[in-house]
MOPAC internal coordinates of N, CA, C and O (Angstrom, degrees):
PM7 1SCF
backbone

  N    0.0000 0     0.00 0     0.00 0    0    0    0
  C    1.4399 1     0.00 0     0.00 0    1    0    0
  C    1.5251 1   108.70 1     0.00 0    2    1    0
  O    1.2310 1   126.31 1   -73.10 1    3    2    1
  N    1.2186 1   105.46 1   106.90 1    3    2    1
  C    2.0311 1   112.41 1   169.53 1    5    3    2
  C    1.9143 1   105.19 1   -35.25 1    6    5    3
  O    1.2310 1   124.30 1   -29.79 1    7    6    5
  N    1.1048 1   109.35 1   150.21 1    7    6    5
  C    1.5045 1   129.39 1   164.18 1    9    7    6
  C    1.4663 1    96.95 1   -89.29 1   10    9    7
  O    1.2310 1   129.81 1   -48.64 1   11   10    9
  N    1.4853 1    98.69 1   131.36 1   11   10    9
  C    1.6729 1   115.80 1   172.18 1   13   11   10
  C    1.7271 1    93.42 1   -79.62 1   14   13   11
  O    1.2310 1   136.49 1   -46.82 1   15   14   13
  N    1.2212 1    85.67 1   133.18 1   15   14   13
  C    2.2665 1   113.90 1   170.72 1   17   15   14
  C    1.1141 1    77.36 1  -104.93 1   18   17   15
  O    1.2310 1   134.38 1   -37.88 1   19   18   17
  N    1.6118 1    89.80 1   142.12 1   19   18   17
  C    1.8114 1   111.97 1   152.98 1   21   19   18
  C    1.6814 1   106.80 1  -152.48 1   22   21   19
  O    1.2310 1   129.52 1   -68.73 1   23   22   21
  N    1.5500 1    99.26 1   111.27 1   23   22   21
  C    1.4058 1    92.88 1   172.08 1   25   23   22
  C    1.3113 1   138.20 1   -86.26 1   26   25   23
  O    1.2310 1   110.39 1     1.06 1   27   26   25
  N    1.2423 1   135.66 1  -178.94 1   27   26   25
  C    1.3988 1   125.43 1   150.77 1   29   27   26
  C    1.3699 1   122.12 1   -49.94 1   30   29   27
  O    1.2310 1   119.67 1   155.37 1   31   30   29
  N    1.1439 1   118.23 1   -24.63 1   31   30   29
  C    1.6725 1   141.80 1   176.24 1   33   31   30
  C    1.4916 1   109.52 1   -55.24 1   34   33   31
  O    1.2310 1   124.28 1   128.91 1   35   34   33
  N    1.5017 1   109.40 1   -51.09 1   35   34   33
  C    1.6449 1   140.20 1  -162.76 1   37   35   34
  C    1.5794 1    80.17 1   -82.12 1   38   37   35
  O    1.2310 1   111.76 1    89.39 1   39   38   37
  N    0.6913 1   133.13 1   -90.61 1   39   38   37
  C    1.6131 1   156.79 1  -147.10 1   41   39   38
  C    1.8709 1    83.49 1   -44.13 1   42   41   39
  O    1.2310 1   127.43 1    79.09 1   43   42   41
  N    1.3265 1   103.30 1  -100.91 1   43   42   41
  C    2.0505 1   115.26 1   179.14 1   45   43   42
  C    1.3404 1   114.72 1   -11.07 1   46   45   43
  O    1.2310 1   122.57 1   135.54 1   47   46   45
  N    2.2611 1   112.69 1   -44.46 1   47   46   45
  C    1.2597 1   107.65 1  -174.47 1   49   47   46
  C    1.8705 1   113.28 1   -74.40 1   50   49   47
  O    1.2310 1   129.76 1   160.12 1   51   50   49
  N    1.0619 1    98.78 1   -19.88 1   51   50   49
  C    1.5444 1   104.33 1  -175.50 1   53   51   50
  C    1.3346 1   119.53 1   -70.88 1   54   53   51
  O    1.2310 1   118.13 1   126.76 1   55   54   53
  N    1.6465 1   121.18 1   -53.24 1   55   54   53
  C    1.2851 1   135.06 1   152.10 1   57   55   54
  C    1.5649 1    97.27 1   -22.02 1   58   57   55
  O    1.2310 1   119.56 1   107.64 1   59   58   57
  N    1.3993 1   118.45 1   -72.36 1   59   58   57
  C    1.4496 1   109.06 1  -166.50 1   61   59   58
  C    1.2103 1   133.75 1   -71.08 1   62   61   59
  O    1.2310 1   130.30 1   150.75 1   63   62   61
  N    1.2852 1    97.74 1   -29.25 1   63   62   61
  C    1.8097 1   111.23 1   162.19 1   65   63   62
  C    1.0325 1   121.95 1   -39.32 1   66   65   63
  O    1.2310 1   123.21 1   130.41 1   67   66   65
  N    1.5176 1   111.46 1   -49.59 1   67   66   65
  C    1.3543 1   127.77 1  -167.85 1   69   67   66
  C    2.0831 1   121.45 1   -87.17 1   70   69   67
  O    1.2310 1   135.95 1   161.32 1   71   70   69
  N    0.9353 1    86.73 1   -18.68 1   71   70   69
  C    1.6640 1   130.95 1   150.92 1   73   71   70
  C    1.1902 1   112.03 1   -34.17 1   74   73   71
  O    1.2310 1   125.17 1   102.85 1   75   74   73
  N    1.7193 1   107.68 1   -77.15 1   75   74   73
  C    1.3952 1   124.66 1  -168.51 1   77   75   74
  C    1.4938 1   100.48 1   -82.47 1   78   77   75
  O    1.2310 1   117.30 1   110.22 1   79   78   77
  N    1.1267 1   122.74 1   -69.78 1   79   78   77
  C    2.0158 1   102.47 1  -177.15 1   81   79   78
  C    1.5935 1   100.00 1   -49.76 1   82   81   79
  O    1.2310 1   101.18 1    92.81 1   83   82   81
  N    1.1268 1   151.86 1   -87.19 1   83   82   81
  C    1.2233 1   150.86 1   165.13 1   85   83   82
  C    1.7708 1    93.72 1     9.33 1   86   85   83
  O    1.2310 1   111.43 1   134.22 1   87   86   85
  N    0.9358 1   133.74 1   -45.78 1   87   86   85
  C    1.6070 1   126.72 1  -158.92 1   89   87   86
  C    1.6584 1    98.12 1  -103.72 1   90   89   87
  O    1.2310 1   117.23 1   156.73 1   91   90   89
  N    1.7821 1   122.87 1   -23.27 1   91   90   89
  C    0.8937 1   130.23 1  -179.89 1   93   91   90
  C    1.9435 1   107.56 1   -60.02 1   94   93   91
  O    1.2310 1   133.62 1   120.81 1   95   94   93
  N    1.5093 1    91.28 1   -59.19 1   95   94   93
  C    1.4165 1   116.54 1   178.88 1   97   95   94
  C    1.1604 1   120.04 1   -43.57 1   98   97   95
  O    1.2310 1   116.31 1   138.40 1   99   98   97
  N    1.5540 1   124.62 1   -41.60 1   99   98   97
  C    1.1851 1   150.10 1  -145.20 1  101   99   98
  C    1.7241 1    94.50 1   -91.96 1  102  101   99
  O    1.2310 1   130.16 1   123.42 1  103  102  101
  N    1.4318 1    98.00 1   -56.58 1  103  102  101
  C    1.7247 1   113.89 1  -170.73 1  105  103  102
  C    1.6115 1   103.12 1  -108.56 1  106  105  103
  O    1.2310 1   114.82 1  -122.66 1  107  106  105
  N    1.4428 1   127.42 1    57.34 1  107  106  105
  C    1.1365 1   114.04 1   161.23 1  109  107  106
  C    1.6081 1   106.75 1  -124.98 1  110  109  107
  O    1.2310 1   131.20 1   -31.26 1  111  110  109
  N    1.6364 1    96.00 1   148.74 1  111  110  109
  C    1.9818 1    85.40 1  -164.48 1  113  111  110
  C    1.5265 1    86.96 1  -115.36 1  114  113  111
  O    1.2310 1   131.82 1    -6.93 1  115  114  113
  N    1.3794 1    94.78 1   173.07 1  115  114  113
  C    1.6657 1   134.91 1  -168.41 1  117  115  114
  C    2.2922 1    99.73 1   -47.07 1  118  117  115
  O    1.2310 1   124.51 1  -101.08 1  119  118  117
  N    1.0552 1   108.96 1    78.92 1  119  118  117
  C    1.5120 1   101.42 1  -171.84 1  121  119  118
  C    1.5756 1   108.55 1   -73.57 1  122  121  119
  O    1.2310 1   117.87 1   129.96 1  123  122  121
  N    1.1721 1   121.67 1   -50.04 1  123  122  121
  C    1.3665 1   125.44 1   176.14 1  125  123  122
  C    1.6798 1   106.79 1   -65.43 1  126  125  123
  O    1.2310 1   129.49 1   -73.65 1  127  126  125
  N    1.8310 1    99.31 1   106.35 1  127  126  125
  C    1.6229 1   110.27 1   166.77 1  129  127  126
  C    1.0256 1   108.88 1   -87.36 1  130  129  127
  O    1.2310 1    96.10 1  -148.86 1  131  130  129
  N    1.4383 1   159.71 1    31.14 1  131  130  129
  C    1.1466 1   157.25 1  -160.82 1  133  131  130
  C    1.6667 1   122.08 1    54.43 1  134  133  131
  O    1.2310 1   118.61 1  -156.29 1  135  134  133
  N    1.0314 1   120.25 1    23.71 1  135  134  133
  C    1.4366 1   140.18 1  -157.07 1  137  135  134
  C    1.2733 1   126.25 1   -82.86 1  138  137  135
  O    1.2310 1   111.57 1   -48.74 1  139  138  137
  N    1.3303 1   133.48 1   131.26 1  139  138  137
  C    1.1305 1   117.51 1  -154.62 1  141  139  138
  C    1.7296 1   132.62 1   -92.00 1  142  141  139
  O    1.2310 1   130.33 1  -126.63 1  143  142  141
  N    1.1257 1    97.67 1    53.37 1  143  142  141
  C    1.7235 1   122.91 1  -175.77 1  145  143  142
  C    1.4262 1   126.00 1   -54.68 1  146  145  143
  O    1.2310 1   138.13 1   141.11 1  147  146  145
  N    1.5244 1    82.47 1   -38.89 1  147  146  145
  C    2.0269 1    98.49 1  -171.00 1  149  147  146
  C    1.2404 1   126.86 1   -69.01 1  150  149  147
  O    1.2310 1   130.43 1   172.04 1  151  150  149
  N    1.5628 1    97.48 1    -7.96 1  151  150  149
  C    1.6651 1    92.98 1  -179.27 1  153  151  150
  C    1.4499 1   134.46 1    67.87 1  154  153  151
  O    1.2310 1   121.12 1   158.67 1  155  154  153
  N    0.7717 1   115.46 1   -21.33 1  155  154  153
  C    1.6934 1   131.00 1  -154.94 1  157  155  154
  C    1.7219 1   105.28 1  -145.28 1  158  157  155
  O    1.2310 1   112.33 1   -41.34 1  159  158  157
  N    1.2810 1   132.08 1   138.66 1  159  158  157
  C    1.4127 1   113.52 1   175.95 1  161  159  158
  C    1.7842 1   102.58 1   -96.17 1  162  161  159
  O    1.2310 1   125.22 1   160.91 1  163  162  161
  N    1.4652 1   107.58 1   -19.09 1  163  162  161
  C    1.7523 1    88.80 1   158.56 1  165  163  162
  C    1.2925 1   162.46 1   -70.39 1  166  165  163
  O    1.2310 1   138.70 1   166.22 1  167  166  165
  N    1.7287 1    81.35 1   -13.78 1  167  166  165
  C    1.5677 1   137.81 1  -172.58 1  169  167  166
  C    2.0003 1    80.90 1   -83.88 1  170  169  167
  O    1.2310 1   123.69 1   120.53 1  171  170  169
  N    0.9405 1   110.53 1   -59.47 1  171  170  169
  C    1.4114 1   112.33 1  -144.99 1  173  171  170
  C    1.8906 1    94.28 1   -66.94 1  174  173  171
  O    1.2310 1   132.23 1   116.91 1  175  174  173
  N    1.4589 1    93.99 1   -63.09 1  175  174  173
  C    1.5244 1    98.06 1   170.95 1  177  175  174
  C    1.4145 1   141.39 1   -45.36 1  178  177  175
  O    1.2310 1   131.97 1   153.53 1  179  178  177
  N    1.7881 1    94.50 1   -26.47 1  179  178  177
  C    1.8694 1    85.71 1   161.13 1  181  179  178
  C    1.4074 1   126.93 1   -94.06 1  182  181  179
  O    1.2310 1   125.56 1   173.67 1  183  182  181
  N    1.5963 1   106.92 1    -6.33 1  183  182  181
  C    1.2362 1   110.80 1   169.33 1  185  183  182
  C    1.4104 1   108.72 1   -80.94 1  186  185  183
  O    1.2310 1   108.85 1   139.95 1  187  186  185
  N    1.0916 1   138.48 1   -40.05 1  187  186  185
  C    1.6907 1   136.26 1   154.72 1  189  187  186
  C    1.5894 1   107.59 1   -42.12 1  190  189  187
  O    1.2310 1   111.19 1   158.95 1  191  190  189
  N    1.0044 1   134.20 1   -21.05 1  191  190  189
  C    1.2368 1   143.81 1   179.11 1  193  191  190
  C    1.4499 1   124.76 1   -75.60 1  194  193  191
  O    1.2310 1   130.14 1   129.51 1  195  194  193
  N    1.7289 1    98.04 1   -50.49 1  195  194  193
  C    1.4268 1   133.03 1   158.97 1  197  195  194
  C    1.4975 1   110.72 1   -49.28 1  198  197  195
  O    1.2310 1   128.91 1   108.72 1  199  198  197
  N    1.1191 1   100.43 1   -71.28 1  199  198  197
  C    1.7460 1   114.09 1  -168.36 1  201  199  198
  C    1.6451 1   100.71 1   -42.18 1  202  201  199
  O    1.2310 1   133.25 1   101.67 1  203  202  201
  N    1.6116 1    92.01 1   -78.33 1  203  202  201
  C    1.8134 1    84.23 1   176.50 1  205  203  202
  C    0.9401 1   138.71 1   -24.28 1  206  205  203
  O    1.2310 1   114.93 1   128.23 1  207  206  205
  N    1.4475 1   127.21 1   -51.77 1  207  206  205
  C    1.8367 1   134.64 1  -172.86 1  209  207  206
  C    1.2868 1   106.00 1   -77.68 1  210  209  207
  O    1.2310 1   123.68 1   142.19 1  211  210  209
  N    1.8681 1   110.55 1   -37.81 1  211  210  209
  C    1.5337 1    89.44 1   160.94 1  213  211  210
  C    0.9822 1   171.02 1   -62.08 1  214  213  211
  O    1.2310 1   118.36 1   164.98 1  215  214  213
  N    1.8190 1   120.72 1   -15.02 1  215  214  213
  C    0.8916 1   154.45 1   177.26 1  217  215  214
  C    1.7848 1    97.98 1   -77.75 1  218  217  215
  O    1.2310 1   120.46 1   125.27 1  219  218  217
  N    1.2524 1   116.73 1   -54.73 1  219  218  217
  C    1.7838 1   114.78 1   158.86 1  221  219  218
  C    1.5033 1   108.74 1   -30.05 1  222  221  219
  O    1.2310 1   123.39 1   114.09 1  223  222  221
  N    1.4298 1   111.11 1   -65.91 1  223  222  221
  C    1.6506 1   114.13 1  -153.60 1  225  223  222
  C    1.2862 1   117.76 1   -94.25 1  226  225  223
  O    1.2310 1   125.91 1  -170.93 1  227  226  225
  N    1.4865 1   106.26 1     9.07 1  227  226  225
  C    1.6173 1   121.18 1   166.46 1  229  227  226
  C    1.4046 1    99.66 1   -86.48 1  230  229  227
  O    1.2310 1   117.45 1   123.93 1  231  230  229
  N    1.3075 1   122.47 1   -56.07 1  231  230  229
  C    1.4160 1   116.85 1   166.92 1  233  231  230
  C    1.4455 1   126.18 1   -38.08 1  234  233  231
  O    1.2310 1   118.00 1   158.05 1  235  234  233
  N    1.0964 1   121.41 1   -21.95 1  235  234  233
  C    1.4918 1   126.55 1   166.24 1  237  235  234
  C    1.5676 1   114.88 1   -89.24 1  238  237  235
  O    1.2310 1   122.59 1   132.35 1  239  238  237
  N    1.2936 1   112.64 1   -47.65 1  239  238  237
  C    1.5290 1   125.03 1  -151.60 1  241  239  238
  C    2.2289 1    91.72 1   -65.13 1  242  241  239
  O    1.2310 1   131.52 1   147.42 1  243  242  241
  N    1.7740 1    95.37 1   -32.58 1  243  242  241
  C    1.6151 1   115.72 1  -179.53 1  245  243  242
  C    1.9105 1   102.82 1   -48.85 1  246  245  243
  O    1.2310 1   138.80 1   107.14 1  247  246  245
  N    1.4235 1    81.15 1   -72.86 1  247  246  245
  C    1.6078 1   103.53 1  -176.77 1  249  247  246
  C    2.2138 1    96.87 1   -34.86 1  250  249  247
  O    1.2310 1   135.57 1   104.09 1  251  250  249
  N    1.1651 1    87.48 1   -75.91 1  251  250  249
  C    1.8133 1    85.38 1  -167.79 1  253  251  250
  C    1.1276 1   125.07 1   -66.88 1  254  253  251
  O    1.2310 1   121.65 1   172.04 1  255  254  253
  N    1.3512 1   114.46 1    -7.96 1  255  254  253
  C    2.0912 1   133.93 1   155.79 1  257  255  254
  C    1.3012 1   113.19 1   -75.44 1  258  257  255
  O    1.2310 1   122.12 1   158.81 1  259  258  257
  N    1.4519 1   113.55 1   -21.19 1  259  258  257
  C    1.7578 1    94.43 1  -178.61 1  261  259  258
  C    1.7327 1    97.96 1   -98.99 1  262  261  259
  O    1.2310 1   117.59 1   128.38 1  263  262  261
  N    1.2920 1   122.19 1   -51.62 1  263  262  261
  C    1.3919 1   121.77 1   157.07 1  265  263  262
  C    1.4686 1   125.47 1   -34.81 1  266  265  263
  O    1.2310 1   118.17 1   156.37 1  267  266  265
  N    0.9702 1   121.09 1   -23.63 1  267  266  265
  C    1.3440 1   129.17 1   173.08 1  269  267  266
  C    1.6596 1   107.48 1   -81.42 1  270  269  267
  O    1.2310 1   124.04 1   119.50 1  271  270  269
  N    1.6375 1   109.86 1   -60.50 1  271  270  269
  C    1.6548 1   113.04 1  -166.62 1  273  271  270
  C    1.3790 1    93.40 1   -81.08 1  274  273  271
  O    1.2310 1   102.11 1  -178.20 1  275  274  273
  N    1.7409 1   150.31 1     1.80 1  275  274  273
  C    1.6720 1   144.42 1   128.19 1  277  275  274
  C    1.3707 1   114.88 1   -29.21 1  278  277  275
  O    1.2310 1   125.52 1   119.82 1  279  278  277
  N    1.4531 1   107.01 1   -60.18 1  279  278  277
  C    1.7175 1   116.10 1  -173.19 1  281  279  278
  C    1.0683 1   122.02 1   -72.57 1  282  281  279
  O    1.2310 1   115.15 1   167.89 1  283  282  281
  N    1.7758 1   126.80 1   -12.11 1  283  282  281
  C    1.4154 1   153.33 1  -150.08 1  285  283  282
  C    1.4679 1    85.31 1  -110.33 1  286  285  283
  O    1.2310 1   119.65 1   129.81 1  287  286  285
  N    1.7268 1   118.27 1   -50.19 1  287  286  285
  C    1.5684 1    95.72 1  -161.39 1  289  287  286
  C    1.6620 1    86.17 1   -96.36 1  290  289  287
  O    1.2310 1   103.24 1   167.76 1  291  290  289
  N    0.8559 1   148.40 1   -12.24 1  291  290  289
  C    1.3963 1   134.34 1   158.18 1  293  291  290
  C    1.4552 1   134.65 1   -47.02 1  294  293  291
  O    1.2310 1   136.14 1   141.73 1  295  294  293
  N    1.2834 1    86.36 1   -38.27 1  295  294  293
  C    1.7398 1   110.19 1   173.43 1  297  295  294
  C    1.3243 1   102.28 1   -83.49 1  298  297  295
  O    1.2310 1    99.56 1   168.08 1  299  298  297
  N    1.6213 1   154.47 1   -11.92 1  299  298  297
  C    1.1283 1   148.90 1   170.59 1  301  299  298
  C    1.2017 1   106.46 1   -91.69 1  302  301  299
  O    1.2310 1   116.46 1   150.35 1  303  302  301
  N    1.3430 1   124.34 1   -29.65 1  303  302  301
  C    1.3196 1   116.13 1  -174.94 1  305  303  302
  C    1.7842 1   111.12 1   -85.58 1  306  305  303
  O    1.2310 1   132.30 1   151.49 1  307  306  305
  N    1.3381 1    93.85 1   -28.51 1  307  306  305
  C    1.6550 1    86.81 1   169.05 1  309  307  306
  C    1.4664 1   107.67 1   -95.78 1  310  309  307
  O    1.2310 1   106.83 1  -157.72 1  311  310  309
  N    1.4201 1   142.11 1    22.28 1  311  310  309
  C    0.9993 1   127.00 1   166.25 1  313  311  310
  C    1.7585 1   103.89 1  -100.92 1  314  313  311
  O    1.2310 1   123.38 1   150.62 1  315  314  313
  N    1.5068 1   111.12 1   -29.38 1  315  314  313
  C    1.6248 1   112.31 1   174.30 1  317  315  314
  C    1.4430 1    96.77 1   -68.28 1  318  317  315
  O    1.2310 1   117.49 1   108.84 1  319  318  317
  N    1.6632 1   122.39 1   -71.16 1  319  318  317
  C    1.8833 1    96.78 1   163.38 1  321  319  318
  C    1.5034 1   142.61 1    15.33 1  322  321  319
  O    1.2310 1   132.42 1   111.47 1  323  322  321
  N    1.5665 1    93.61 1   -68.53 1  323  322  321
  C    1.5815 1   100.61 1  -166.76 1  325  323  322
  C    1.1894 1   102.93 1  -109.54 1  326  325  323
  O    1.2310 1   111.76 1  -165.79 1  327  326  325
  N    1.2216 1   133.14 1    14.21 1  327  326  325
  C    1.7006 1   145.46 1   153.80 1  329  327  326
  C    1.1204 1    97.42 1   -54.09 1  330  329  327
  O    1.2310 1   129.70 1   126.85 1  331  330  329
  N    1.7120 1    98.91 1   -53.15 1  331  330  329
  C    1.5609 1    90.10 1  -151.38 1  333  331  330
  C    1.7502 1   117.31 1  -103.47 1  334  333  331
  O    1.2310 1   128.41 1   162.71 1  335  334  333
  N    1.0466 1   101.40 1   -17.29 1  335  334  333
  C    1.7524 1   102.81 1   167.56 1  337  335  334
  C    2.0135 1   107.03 1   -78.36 1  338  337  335
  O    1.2310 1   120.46 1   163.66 1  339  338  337
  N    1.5255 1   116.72 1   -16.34 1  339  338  337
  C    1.3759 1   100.46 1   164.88 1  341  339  338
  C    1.4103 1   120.44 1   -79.85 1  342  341  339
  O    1.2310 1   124.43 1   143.49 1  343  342  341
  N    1.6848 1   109.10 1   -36.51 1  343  342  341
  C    2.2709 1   104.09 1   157.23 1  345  343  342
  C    1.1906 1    94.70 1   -33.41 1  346  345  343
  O    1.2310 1   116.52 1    97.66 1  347  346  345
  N    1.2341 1   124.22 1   -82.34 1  347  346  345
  C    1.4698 1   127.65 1  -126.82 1  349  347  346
  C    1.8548 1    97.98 1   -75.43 1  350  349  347
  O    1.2310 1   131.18 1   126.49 1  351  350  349
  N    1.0906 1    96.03 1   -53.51 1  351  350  349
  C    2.0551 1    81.10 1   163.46 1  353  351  350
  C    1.7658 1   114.79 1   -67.55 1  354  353  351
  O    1.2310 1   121.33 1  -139.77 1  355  354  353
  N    0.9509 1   115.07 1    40.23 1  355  354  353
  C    1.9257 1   125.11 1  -177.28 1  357  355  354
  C    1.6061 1    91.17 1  -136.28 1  358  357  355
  O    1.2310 1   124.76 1   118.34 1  359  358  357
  N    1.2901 1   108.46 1   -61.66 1  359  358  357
  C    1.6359 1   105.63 1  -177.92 1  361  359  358
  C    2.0806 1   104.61 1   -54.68 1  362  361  359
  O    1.2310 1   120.27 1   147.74 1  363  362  361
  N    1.0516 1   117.08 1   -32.26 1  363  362  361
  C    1.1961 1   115.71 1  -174.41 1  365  363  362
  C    1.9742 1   112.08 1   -51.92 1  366  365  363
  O    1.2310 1   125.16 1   146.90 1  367  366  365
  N    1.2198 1   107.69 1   -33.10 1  367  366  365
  C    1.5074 1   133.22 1  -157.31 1  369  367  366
  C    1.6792 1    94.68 1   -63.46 1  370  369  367
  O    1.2310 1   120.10 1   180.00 1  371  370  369

């Protein structure tokens, strides 16, 4: 079984990843005008169905994406941290 690597590299890109949907979430507006796309009125009705709860569970999905990409850049910043005080106890050698 391979050993999981994780760099500072891994770590920084995630923070930001999480960043960008987080900013997606944050700034995405109301797309469904009631419009008549669906073709279908069953089609139409579960996507009216859809729409609704989502706007609920974006409000959550927000909440535990920004708390999440907090702990992400916390965890990068103490992982560049201890990058760099373990060089410098390596240069000591």
């Amino acid at each position: 079984m391979a050993d999981l690597v994780v760099t500072s590299v891994a770590v920084d890109d995630a923070a930001v990843q999480l960043k960008s949907i987080l900013d997606e979430l944050e700034n995405m507006s109301e797309l469904w005008q009631d419009g008549d796309i669906w073709g279908h009125r069953t089609l139409e009705g579960a996507m009216d169905d859809f729409i609704d709860s989502w706007w609920v569970k974006r409000e959550k999905l927000q909440d535990n994406i920004k708390d999440l990409q907090g702990k992400m850049e916390k965890a990068a910043e103490t992982w560049g941290e201890t990058e760099i005080q373990l060089a410098k106890s390596l240069e000591g050698e």
